[in-house]
N, C-alpha and C positions, 0 to 999 in steps of 0.2 A: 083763225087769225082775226084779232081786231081791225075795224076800220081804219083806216087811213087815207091820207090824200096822196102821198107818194105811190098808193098804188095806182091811181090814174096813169102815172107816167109809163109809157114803156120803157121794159127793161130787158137787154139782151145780153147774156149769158157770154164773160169771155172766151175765147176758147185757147183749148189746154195744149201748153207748146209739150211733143213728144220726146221725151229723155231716151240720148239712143247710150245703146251701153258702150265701154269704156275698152275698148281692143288695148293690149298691153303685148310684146312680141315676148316670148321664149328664149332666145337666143340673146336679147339684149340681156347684161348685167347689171345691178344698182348700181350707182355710185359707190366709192368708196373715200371716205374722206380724210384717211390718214397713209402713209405709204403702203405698201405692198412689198417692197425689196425685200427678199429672202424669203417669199412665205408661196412662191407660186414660180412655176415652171424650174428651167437649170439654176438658177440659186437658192432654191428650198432649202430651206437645215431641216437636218433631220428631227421632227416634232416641234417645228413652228407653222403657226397660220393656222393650228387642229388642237381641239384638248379630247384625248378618249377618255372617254367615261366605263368604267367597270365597276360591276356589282361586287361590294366588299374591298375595293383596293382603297378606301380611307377608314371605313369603319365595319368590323365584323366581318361573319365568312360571307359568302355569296348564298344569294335568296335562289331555292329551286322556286321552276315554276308551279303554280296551283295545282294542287290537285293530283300533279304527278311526282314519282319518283325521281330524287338525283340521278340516277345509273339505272338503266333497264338491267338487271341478268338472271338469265332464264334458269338460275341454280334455286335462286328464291321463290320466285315464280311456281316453279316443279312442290316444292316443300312447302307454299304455302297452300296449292292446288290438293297436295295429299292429304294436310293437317285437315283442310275443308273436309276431304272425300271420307279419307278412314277415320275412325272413335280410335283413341286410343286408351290400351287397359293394361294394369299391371301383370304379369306372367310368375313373377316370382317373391310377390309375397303375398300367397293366397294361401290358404290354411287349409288343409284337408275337412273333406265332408264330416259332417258329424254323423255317428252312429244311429242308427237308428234305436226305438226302445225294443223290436221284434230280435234285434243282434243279440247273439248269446257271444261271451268272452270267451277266450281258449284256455281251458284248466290244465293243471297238471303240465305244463314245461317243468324239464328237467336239463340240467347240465353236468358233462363231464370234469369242467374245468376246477382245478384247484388253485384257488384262490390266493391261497396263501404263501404256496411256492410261485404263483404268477406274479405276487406282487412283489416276492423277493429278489427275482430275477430282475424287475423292474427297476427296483431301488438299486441292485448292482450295476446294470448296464444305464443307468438317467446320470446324465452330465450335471456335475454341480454346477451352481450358479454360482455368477462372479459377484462376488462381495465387493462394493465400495468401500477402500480404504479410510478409512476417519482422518477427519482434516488433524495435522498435528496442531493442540496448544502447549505453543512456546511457556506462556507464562507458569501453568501447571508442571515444570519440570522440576528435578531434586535440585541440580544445578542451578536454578534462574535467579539471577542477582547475586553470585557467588561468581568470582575470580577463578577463570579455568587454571586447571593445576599444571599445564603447560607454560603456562606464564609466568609462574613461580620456578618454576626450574632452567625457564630462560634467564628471570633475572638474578639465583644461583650462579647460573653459568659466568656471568657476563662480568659478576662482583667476584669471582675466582679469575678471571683472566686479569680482572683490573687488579688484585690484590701483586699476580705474579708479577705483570708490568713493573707496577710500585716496586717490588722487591730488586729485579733486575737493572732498575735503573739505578736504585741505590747503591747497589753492590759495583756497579758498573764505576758513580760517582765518588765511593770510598767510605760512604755513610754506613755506620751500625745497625738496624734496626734491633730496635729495643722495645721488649715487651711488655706493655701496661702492667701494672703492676693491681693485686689484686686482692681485696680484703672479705674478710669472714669475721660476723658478731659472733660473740660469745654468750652462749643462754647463760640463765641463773642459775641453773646446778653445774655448770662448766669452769664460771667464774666462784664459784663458794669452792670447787675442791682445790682450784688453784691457788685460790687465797690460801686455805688449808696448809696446802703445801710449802710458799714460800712463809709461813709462819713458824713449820716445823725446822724449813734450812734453815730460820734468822736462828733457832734455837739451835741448834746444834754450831753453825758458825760463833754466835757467841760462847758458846760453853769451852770451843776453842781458843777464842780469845781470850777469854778469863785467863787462860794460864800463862801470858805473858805480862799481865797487867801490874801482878806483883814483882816483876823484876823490873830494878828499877834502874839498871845500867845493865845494856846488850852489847854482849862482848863480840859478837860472831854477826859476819852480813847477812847471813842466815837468818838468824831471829828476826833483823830487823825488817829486810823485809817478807818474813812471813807475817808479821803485826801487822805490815804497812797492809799487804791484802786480805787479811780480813776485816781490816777497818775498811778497804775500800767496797768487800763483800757488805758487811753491813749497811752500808751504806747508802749502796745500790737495793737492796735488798728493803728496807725501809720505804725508799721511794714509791719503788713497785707497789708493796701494801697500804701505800696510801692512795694510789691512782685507782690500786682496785676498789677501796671502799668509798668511795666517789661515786655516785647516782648513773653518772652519764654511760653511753653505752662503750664498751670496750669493742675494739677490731682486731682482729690480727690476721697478718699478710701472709697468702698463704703459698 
């Protein structure tokens, strides 16, 4: 230490006051600085004044402790103690030894069996096998998108009752029923022999006629009128052979 003049002075050392330690009693309680009502003695409610705490009751299962198992049980215990003790080895899929090359094979087996009768007995007494029926397609049928022929003879039926109805009612009402009336053409060799024809009567009606033409005063009502109907035969008869040579088609009601 450097010189100094302060070290002339005496100097004496305060002394150290002893910290005694701090007694606190047991049995006294902190303070508490909000009420208590209901949370302590005969007014408790049931889970006030306390929060318990459990492993997993907000989040996830519950933590085992370290190192040890959830549940002791000695079924596990046994089974893991044996897998340690015994090896374990397959029993039933192991292959037979192989031959040696010193092994000689066994010649000449011979059998009584016939084959051929044994197999036929077989194929007699072997249960067939079930056949899965094939799905049906509809659309492959003869019938598909054709009118079932039930339907057609329903609605036969149904136009036979309505027709009998119609009648009955008619008959009932005083009405006639009366039948359409109903025409047939005439082909071209049908129409030429009937032309034919009424060309042969015009000839022969007139040749009739002729012989009254020169009398020229009819004394009898007979004569007169047998003239009067052949001039109406002609007459008629001329019409006809001109409608038939006419282009258009001819009908007649049959």
């Amino acid at each position: 230490m450097s010189e100094s003049i302060y070290n002339l002075v005496p100097y004496e050392e305060p002394a150290q006051e002893k910290k005694h330690h701090r007694v606190t009693s047991k049995a006294t309680k902190p303070v508490v600085p909000y009420s208590t009502f209901g949370c302590h003695g005969s007014t408790r409610l049931l889970g006030a004044g306390q929060v318990s705490k459990k492993d997993g009751a907000y989040f996830g299962p519950p933590k085992p402790e370290s190192g040890l198992p959830r549940t002791y049980s000695p079924e596990r215990s046994s089974s893991a103690e044996r897998k340690t003790s015994e090896s374990f080895s397959y029993t039933d899929r192991r292959k037979g030894v192989v031959p040696s090359k010193t092994d000689r094979p066994i010649l000449g087996i011979t059998t009584s069996k016939n084959f051929i009768t044994a197999n036929a007995v077989e194929a007699i007494l072997q249960v067939p096998k079930r056949t899965k029926a094939p799905e049906l397609n509809y659309m492959k049928k003869e019938d598909f998108g054709k009118v079932p022929s039930y339907l057609t003879q329903v609605k036969d039926e149904i136009r036979r009752e309505n027709e009998m109805i119609e009648r009955y009612v008619k008959q009932q009402m005083g009405e006639i029923e009366r039948t359409p009336e109903s025409f047939e053409e005439l082909t071209q060799d049908e129409r030429d022999d009937l032309l034919d024809a009424l060309k042969s009567k015009w000839d022969y009606v007139n040749s009739q006629y002729q012989k009254f033409t020169h009398l020229v005063v009819l004394d009898t009502a007979g004569q007169i009128r047998r003239k009067e109907q052949y001039e109406t035969a002609l007459q008629q008869l001329e019409t006809d052979i001109e409608r038939l040579q006419r282009a258009s088609a001819v009908l007649i009601r049959k």
